[in-house]
Structure formats: C-alpha cells, structure tokens
matplotlib code that plots the C-alpha trace (Angstrom):
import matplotlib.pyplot as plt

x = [-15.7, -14.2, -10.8, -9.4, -6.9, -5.5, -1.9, 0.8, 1.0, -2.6, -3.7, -1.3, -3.3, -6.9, -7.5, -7.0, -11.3, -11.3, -10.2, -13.3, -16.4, -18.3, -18.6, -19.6, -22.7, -20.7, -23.9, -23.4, -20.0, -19.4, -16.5, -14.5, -14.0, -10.3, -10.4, -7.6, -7.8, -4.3, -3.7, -2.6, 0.4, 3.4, 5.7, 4.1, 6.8, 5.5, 2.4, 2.8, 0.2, 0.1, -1.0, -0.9, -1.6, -2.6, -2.3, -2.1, -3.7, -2.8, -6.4, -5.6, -2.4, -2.2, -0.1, -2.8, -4.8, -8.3, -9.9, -8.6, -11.1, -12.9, -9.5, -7.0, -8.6, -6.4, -7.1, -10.1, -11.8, -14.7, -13.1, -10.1, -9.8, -10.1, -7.0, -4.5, -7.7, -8.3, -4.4, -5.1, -8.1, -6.5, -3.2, -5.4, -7.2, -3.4, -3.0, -6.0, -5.3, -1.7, -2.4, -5.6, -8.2, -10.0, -8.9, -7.3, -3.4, -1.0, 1.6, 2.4, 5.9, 5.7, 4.1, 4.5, 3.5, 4.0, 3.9, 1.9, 2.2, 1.6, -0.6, 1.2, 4.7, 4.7, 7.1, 4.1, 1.9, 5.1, 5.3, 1.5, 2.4, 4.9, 3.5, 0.5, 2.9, 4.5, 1.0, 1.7, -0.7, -2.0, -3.2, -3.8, -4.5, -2.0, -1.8, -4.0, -5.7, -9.2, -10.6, -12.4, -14.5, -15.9, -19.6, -19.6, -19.6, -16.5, -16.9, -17.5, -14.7, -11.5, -9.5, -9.2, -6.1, -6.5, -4.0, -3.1, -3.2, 0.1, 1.3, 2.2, 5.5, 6.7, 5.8, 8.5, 6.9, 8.8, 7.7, 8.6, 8.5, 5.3, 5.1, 2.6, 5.7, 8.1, 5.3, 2.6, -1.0, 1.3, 1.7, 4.0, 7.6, 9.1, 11.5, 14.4, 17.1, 16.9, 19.0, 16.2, 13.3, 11.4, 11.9, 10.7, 8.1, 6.2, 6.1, 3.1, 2.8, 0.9, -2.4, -2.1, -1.8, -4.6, -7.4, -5.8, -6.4, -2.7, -3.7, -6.4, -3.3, -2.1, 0.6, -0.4, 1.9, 2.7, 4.0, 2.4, 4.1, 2.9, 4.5, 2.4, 0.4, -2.5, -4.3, -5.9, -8.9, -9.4, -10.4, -10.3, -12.1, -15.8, -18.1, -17.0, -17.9, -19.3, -22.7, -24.3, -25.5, -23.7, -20.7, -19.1, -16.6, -18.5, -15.4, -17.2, -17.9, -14.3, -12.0, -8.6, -7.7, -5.3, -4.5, -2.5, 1.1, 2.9, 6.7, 5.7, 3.9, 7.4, 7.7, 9.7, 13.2, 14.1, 17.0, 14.5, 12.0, 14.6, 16.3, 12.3, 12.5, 14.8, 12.7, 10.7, 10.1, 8.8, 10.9, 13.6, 15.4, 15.2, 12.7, 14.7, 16.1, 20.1, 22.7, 23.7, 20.8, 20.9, 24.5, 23.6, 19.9, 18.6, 14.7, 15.8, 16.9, 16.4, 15.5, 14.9, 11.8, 11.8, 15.1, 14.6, 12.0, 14.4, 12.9, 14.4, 12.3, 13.4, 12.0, 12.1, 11.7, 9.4, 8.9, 10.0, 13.3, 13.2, 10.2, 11.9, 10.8, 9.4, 5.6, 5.0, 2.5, 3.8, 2.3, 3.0, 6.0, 9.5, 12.2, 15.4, 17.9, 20.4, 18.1, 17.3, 21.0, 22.9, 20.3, 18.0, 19.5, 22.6, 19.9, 18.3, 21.5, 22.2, 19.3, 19.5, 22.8, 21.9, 18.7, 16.3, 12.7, 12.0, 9.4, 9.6, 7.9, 7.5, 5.3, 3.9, 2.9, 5.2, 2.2, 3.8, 7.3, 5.8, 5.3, 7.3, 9.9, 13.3, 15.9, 17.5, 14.5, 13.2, 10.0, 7.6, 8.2, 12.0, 10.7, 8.5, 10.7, 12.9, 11.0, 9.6, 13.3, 13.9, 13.0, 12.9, 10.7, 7.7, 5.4, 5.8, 3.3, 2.4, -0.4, -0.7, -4.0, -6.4, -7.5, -7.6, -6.1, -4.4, -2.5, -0.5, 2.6, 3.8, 7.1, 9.8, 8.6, 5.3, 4.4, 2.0, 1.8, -0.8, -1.8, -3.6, -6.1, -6.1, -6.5, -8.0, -10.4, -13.5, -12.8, -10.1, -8.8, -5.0, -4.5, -3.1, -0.7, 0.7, 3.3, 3.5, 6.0, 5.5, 9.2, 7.9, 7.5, 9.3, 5.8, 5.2, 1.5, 0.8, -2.2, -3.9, -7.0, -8.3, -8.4, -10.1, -10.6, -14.2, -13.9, -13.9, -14.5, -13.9, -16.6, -14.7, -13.0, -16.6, -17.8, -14.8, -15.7, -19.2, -18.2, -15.8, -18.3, -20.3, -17.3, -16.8, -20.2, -20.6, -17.8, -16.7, -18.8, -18.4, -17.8, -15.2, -13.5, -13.6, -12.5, -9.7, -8.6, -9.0, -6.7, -3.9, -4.1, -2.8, 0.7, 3.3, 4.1, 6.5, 8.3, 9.5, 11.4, 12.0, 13.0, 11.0, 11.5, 9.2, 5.7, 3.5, 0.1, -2.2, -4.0, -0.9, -0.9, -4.2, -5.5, -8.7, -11.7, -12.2, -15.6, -16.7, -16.7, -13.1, -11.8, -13.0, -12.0, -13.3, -13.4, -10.2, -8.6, -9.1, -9.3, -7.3, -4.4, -2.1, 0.7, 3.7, 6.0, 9.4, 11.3, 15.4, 15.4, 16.5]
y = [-9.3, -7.8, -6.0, -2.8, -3.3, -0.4, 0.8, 3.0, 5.2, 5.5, 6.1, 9.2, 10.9, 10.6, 11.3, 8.0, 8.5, 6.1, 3.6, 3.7, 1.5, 3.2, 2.5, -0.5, -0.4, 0.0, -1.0, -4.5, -4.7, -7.5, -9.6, -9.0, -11.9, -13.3, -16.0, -15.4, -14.2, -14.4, -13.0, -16.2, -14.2, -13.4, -15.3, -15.3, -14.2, -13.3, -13.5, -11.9, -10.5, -7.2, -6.8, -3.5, -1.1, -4.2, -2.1, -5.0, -3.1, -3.5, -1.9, -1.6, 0.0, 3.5, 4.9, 5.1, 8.5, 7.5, 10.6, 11.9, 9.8, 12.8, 14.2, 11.4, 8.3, 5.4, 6.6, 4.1, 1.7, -0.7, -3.3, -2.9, -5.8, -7.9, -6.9, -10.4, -12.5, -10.7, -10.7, -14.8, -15.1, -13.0, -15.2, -18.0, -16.6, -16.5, -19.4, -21.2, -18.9, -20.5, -24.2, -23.8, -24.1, -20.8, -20.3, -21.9, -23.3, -20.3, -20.5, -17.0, -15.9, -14.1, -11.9, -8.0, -6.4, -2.7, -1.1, -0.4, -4.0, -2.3, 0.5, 2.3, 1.0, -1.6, -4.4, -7.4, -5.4, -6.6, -10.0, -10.8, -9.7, -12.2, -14.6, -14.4, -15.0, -18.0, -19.8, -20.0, -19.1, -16.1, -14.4, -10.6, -9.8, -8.0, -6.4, -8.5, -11.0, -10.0, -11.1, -13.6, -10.7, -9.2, -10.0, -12.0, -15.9, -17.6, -18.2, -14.0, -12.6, -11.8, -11.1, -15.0, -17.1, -19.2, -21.1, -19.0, -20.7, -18.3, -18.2, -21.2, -21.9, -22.1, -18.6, -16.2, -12.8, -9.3, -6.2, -2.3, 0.2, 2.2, 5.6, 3.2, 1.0, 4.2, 6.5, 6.4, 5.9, 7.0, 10.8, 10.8, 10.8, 8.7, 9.8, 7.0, 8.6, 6.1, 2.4, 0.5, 0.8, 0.2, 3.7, 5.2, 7.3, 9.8, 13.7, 15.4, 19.6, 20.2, 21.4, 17.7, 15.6, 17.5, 16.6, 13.2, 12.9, 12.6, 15.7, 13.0, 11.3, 11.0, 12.5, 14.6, 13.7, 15.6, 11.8, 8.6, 5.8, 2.4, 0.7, 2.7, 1.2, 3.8, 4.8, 7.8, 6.3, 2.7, 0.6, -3.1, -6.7, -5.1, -3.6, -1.3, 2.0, 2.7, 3.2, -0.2, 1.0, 3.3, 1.9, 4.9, 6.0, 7.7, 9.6, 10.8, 7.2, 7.0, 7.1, 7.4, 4.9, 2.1, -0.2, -4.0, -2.8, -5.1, -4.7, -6.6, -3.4, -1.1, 1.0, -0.4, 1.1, 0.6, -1.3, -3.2, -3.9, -5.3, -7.8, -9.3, -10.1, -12.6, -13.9, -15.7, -19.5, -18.6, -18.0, -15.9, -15.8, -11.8, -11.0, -9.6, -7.1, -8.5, -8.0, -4.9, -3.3, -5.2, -2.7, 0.4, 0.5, 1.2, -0.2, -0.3, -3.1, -5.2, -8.5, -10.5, -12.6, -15.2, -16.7, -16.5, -13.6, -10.5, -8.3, -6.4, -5.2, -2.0, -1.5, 1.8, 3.3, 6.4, 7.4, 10.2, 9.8, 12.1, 13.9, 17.1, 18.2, 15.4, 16.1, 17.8, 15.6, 14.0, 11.1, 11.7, 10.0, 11.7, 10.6, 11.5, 13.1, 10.0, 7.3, 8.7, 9.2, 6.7, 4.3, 4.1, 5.3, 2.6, 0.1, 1.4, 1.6, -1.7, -3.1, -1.7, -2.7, -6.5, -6.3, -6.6, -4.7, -2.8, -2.8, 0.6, -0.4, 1.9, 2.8, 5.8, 7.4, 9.8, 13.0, 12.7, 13.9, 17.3, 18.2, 20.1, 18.3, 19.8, 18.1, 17.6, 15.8, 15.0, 16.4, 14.3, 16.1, 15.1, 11.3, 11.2, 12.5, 10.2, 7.1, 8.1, 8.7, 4.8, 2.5, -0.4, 0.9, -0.5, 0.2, 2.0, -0.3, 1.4, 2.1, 4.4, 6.0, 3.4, 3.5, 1.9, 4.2, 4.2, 6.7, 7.0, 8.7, 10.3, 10.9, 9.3, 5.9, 6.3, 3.8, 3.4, 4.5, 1.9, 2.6, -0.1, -0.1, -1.8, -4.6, -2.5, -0.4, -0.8, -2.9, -4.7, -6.1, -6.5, -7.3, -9.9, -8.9, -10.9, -9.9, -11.2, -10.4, -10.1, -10.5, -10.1, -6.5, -5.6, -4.6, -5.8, -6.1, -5.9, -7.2, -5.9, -8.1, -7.8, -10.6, -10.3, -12.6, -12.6, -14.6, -17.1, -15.2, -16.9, -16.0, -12.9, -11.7, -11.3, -9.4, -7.1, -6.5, -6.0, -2.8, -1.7, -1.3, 0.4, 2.8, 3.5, 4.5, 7.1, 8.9, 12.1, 15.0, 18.6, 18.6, 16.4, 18.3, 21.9, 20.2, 18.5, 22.4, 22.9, 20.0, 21.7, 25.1, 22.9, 23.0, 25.3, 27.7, 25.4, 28.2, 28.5, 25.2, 24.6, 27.9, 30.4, 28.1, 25.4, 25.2, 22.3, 22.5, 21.2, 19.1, 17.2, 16.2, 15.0, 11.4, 12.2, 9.9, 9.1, 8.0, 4.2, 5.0, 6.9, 3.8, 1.4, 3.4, 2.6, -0.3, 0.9, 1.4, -1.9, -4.9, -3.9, -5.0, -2.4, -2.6, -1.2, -0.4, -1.3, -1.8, -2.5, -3.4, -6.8]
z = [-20.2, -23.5, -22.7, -24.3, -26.7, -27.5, -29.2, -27.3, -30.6, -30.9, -27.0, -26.5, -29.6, -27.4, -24.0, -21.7, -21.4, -24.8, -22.3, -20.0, -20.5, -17.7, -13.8, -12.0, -9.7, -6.8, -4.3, -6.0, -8.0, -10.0, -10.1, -13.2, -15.9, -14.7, -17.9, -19.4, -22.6, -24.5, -27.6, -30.2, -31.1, -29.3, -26.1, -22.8, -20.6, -17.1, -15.3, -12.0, -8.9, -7.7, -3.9, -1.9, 1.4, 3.2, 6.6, 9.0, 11.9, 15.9, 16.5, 20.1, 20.1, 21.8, 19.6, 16.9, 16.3, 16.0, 17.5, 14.0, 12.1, 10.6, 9.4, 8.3, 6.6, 7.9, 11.6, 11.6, 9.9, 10.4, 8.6, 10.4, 12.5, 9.2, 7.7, 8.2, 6.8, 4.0, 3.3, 3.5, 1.7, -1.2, -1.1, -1.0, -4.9, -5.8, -5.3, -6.6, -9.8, -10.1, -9.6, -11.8, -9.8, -10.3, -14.3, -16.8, -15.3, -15.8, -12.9, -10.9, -11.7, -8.0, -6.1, -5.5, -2.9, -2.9, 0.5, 3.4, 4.8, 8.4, 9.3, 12.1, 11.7, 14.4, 15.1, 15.7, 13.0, 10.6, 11.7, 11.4, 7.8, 7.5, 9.4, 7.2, 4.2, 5.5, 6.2, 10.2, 13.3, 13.5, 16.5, 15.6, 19.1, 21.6, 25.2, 27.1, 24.6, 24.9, 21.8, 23.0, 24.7, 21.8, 21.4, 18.4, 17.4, 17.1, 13.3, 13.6, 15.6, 13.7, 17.0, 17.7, 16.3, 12.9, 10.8, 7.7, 4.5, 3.1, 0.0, -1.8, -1.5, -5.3, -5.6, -4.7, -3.4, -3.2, -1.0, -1.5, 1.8, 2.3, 4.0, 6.7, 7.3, 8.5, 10.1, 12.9, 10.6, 7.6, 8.9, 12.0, 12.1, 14.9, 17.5, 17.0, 18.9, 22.0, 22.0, 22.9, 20.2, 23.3, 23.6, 20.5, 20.1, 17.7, 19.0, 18.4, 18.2, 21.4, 19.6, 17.8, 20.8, 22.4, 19.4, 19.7, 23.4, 24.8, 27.0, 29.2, 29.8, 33.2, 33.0, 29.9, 26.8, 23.8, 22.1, 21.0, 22.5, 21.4, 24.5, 27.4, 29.8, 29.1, 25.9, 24.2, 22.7, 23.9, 21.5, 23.1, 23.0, 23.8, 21.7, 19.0, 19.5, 15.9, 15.0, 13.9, 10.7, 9.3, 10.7, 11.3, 14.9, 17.5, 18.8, 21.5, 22.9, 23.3, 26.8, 27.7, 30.5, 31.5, 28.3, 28.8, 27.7, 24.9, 24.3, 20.4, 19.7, 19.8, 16.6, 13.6, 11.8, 7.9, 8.8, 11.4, 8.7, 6.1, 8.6, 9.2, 5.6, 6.2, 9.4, 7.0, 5.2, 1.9, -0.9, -1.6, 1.2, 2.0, -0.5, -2.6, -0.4, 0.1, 2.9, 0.6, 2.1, 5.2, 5.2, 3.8, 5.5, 1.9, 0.7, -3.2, -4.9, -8.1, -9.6, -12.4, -11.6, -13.8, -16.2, -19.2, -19.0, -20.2, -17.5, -14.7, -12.1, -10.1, -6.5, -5.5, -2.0, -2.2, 1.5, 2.9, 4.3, 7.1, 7.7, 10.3, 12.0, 13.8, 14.6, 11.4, 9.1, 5.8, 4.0, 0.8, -1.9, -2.6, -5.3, -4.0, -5.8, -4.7, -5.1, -8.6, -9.8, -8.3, -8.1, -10.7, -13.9, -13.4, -13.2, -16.7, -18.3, -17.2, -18.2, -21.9, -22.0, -21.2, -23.3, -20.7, -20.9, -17.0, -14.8, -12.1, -8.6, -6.0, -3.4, -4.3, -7.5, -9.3, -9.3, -5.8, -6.6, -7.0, -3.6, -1.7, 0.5, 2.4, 0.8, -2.9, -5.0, -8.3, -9.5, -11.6, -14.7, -14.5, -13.3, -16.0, -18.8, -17.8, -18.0, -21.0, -22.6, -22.2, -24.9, -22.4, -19.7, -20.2, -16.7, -13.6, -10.9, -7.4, -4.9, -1.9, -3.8, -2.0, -5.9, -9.8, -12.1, -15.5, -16.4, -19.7, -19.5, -22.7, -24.2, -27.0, -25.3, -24.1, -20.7, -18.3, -14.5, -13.0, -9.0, -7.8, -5.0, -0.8, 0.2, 3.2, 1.6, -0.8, -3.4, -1.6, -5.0, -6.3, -10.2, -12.3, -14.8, -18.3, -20.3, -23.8, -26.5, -30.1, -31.9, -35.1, -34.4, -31.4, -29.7, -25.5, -24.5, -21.0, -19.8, -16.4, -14.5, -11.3, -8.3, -5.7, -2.1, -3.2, -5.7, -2.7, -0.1, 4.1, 6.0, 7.7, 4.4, 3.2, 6.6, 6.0, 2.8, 3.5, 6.1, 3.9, 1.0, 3.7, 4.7, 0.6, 0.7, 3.3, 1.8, 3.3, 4.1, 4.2, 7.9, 7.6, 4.7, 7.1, 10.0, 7.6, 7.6, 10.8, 11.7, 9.1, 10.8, 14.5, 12.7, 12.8, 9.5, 7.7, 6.5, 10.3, 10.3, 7.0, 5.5, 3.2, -0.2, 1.6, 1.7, 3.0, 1.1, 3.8, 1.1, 1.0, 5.1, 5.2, 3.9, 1.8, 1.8, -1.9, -3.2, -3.7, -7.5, -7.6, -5.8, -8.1, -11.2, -14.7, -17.1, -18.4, -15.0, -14.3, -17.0, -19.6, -22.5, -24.0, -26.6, -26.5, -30.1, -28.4, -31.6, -31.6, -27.5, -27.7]

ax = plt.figure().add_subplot(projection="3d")
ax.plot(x, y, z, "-o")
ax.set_aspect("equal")
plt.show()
C-alpha cells in the first residue's frame, strides 16, 4: 500500500480531502500493508502502538443500562462478551510486530493506551484489564459463574477462563483515564459519598431509571447499584436475547429478576483506578502514573518513553471531573482551566527548554472542549491555538470517537490531532506509529499504520469481529435517532441546576451510532506519513 506523503506547509494550503484515497469495502475490509516502509533519510527515533476504548465489559452487571440500547451506543453490544480476547489477540500482533515475526524486526518503544480500559467503571472490569496486560488467567465471568451455561462449544464461549498471552514484557505500556473508566456506560456520575465503595452507586432522574427498568425493581430504585442482588435487564450465561441475524437486542425479551451479587463488581474512584496501576507485573512500575498522583488523586502525568529519543510525552486527563448534578448525562471531554495552566503549559515550557519535541495524549479529542461544562474551562480554539503556538508540539493522539480521523490543526506550527478507533467496535484496529527525524532540515515525519488482531486472528477475536462488523452495519435508524430525543427530554432543564449561562445540547449526552464507513475513515485517516518543518527546536 502506497502512503501519503505530504508536507505540513503544503497540507494547511488544501483541504485535508487531498489526503484520502477513497473508502474500503467495509462488507470485506482489507488488512492494511503494515511493511514498513522507512524513508532512507532521517533518524528513527520511536516506534510506538496506539490502543484505545477497549471497554472491558462485566456484561452481567446490573448497574449497566442496556434497555437504553436504542439511545446510548455502549449500552450493548453483540460483540461484547469478546472484549478481554480481543485486548489479547491485539497485544499478541504487538508483539509479533516487535520481535519480527509479523514484519520486518523494529522493537516497540511502548504501548499507549488511551482510555476507556472498562466500560462501566467497575473494580473487576479493571483488573481483567490488567490482568489481560500482565499475561495471567482470565476469567471474565462474575456473580455466579455461569458461563459454562451458554449454549455454545467450548472453543466458542468467551465467558470461560483462558491464559492471556499479555504483553511482552520488554515493552513498557502507559494508560490515560477515559470518561468509561469514571462513569456508569460513560454517561452516569457515581454517588461516592459512602466509606465503603461497596456503597456507591449512580442516581438516575426518575423518568431515567424508569426506561432503564429500576422501577420493576422490588423495591423500585431511582440508582444503579452494581453490587444488588437483582437486576434490570438480566443478561446472564443462557441465550442472548438478540436476534440471530441481525444481531441486534430485543429489549423486550428482557426481565428484571434476582441476579448472583458480586462484591468485585463495586464501582471504581480515580484515586482507586491509579493505585491498580501499580497492582501489576509488567513494566513500569505504575505505568507512568507516580505516587505524585497516587497523592494528589490527579490522572496527568509525563514521560519520556525512550532515552535518547528527545520526546516528551504529555498524558492528559480529559474527563469530566464532576459531572453535578449526579444523574444528569455527560460523556463528552473537558480541558480544565487548572489542568491547562498549571499542568500543561509547565510541561511545554519545559520541554522546549530541554530541547525535547512533545507528543499531547488524552482521552478525548479537543472539538470536545467546546461544549458547555459548569466550571472554569478551555475551549478548543484556545487548546488549539495553543498547540499550534509551540514549535515543538508535533501531535495530539486520542480516541473516544469509536473512529479513524486525521485532522490537521493549523497555526504558526501546524500539527496533527489523530483519534483513533475501539478495540470494541467495527474495525477494532489500534495504529502503529514511527517517528523519524531529518537534522539536515529540522523537519519530523510521523508515520501512522494500522494493526489489527486480525492479522492473526484467535478463533473468538474473529467471532467478535465478525458481530461487530454486523453491528457497524446496521447502523442507526431513524427510530433510534427520535427516540435518542426522546431520551434527552427525561432530563431536567440544565439551566435549573446549573444556572442560566449553561446549556446541555442533548446531542452532546447521547453516544451516536456512526456508520461502518465513518468508523473506518479514509485512506488518509488511516495509513499515512506526514512531515513536519520544525526548524531551530533542538
């Protein structure tokens, strides 16, 4: 496959659609060329992997809202159940990409992933994440171990326990915090106020809990509680209640009833989800978060991946911090005013002052920033403009989108904002990145190509990406899209809790379902090399 090679100063002149050599055939995508294809001038300083929204799903926890399946996309899947063995099979390409075996030898400098590890928040949700990582067992079962119930073969049923293969061990891996990882399905704030996070819950507006199915409760709750003895919408070891072809829920298949409780499934905290980084035996030790944050509760952080390699990388956390008041829906990314000044800018300055190139992470992308949100923020304009002010930014890498996209950002410095798709959803790629530097003129290419577990596949990684292709395809309908608005009206006027300056667009509470095509983006979305005129950095 022939990449685009394109200058900074010459793509900010054209629209970014110079970059796109057309869609794939999304019934039958091909697998993209991953032979490296390095340019014979210039240093190769970093090869690196790029994982994200892995949502490792408790599909039988009660505190999920799959009755909202028609409204909020991460409700439900078909591919759900997959989730820890496609995270495997994928670190298994990795890993077969750094010894050699798949391509050429380059070694992985590390390994990012960028939010979204768990789908709902949950403590055992986390640790099959980690667990995963560090090449243990994995059983991604809870309450009371039925998934030796569901009718399929053994080699079939992704609810049974299997040694992970991990990621190797000489490659040091590095996560940021996902708006999945702090709220129920990504949405839902969570009630922390009791000692015991056996006591936590998410409070729902009553007209929520009702379409959710808390109200066939006995008693009725307005709160999602992932430790209850009961669910809304049991979904255990039997037969799925989707439709065999289309794959799709049938919500009204679904009953509320007595559920095996599991104290493993209590919701998470920040400060929770940091100190599990260091309940881990792959390398670093914390994952680059530090007992700074293991203090100050804070998900942002720095590193320099590789000595020698004059690049800082700057984690940023992007989810909202408090989403008040609790009930009220919010998925979407916010830059803090803080996190911004004191925070981010030091680390630029810093990094300019040592002669070091930067690499901005985060969770969401900045479009984000310009949604409304009730505390002091930064828009994306301002985020932008900033980025683009710095000679030694170079890239700004996140996800959240469920998507492939490219954008070029411009300004004195022009860079690139690259979202990367799921490993959940349709495609259920990550991305390879190379970073090569030409000191003759000062110039940085970065080099994007995708990886993907099907380049060799497990027998269930394939089977999840099989239904997820079929999910991508069925897209969402109209129906969906009015009862999407319908859903919206359940909450309260924000301007009620929030004040008269704050307005929740209800476009910006509900998950869309994108199309097989917009997830998959173009050519130039996906396999591509860009250079960057960095002149007088170093």
């Amino acid at each position: 496959m022939k990449q685009n090679v394109i200058s900074a100063s010459r793509l900010f002149s054209i629209p970014l659609l110079f970059l796109v050599a057309g869609f794939a055939n999304v019934s039958c995508p091909k697998l993209p060329d991953l032979t490296p294809q390095p340019n014979p001038t210039g240093v190769h300083w970093l090869r690196f992997a790029q994982i994200t929204d892995v949502h490792i799903v408790d599909d039988e926890s009660p505190a999920r809202a799959v009755r909202a399946d028609h409204l909020i996309s991460s409700s439900w899947r078909p591919q759900e159940a997959y989730a820890t063995q496609v995270l495997d099979a994928t670190l298994n390409v990795i890993n077969q990409h750094h010894t050699g075996k798949l391509a050429p030898a380059l070694p992985m400098d590390f390994v990012l992933v960028t939010g979204d590890l768990t789908d709902s928040a949950l403590h055992n949700e986390l640790r099959w994440f980690m667990d995963t990582m560090d090449g243990k067992q994995i059983l991604p079962d809870s309450g009371a171990l039925d998934g030796a119930q569901r009718e399929a073969d053994p080699l079939d049923n992704p609810k049974l326990e299997f040694q992970a293969t991990g990621l190797a061990m000489d490659i040091p891996w590095y996560t940021a915090f996902g708006n999945h990882d702090g709220l129920v399905v990504g949405t839902f704030g969570i009630d922390r106020a009791a000692a015991d996070p056996q006591g936590w819950t998410s409070p729902l507006f009553g007209p929520v809990a009702a379409v959710l199915g808390l109200h066939a409760l006995t008693p009725a709750t307005n709160r999602l509680n992932p430790v209850a003895a009961q669910s809304p919408a049991i979904i255990a070891g039997g037969p799925g209640p989707m439709d065999p072809v289309t794959l799709q829920l049938q919500i009204n298949q679904l009953g509320a009833g007595p559920i095996a409780s599991d104290a493993q499934r209590h919701f998470s905290s920040r400060a929770q989800f940091i100190e599990e980084h260091f309940n881990s035996t792959t390398t670093p030790a914390g994952h680059g978060l530090t007992d700074s944050n293991r203090v100050s509760g804070k998900y942002w952080y720095s590193l320099h991946p590789k000595a020698g390699a004059p690049i800082r990388v700057i984690v940023l956390d992007t989810a909202a911090p408090d989403p008040t008041p609790l009930g009220f829906p919010i998925s979407y990314g916010v830059m803090t005013r803080e996190q911004f000044e004191s925070f981010l800018k030091p680390e630029i300055r810093a990094a300019q002052a040592a002669g070091e190139f930067v690499i901005v992470v985060s969770h969401h992308p900045s479009t984000d920033f310009n949604l409304p949100y009730p505390a002091d923020t930064v828009s994306t304009p301002e985020f932008r403009s900033y980025l683009s002010s710095q000679a030694n930014v170079i890239a700004h890498l996140c996800g959240h989108t469920h998507r492939h996209k490219v954008s070029a950002i411009s300004g004195f410095f022009p860079y690139y904002e690259i979202e990367t798709g799921s490993l959940i959803d349709y495609p259920q790629e990550g991305r390879i990145f190379d970073v090569f530097y030409l000191p003759e003129s000062g110039d940085v290419r970065l080099e994007s190509r995708m990886v993907s577990h099907m380049e060799d596949p497990t027998r269930l990684s394939a089977e999840s990406f099989r239904r997820a292709q079929i999910d991508a395809a069925n897209g969402k309908s109209a129906e969906d899209a009015e009862a999407a608005e319908e859903f919206a009206t359940l909450f309260p006027d924000p301007k009620s809790d929030f004040g008269a300056s704050y307005v929740l667009p209800a476009s910006a509470s509900i998950s869309p379902n994108l199309s097989a095509e917009d997830r998959y983006g173009t050519q130039g979305d996906r396999d591509f090399s860009v250079v960057l005129h960095r002149p007088g950095v170093l």
